[in-house]
N, C-alpha and C positions, 0 to 999 in steps of 0.2 A: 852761612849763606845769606847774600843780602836779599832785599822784599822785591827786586827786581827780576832776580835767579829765581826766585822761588814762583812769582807768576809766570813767566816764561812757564816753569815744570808743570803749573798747573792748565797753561792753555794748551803744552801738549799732551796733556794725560785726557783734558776733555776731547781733544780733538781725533785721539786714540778710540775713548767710546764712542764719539759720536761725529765721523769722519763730516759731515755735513754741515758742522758747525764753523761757519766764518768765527775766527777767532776775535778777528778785527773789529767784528759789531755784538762782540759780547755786549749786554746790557748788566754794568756791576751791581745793580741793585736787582736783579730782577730774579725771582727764583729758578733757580737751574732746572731745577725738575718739567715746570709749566715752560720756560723760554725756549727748552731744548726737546723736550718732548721724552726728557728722560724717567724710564719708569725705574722702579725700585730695585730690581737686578744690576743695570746698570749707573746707579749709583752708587751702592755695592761697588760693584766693580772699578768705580772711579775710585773710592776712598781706601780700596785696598792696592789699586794702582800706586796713589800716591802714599800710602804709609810703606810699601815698601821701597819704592825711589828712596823715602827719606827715612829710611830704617825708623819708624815711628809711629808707638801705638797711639790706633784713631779708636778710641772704644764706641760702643754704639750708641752709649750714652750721651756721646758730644755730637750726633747726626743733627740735632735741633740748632746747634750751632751753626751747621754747613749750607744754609738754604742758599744763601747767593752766592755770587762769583766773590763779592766783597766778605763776605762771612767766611768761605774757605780760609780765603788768603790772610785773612785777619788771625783765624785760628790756625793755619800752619806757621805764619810767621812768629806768633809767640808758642808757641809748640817747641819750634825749634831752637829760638831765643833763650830757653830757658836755664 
């Protein structure tokens, strides 16, 4: 899957939790949690969104990885790269 498909996947899995989100004026640096107003459930439920879209374990231990839109994609695309 190229780094293109795979953002695509990811601005509709956030847009899925959090139907209010312009995808368009994502901020790629900026942490999801504070830009989006997303609390810790729906995080969760983001990261389980997308591990199974991409059949692919997210352990809990890489969440410190995931803060931005840029740090997701960074770590799904070598996730999946591997």
């Amino acid at each position: 899957m190229k780094p293109a498909e795979i953002q695509i996947a990811l601005k509709e899995e956030l847009h899925r939790i959090a139907p209010d989100i312009e995808v368009t004026e994502i901020d790629p640096a900026a942490d999801l949690r504070e830009e989006f107003d997303i609390d810790s459930i729906d995080f969760l439920t983001l990261v389980t969104a997308l591990g199974k879209r991409f059949d692919l374990a997210m352990p809990e231990a890489d969440y410190a990885h995931m803060g931005t839109f840029n740090d997701l994609l960074t770590y799904l695309v070598g996730s999946l790269h591997k």
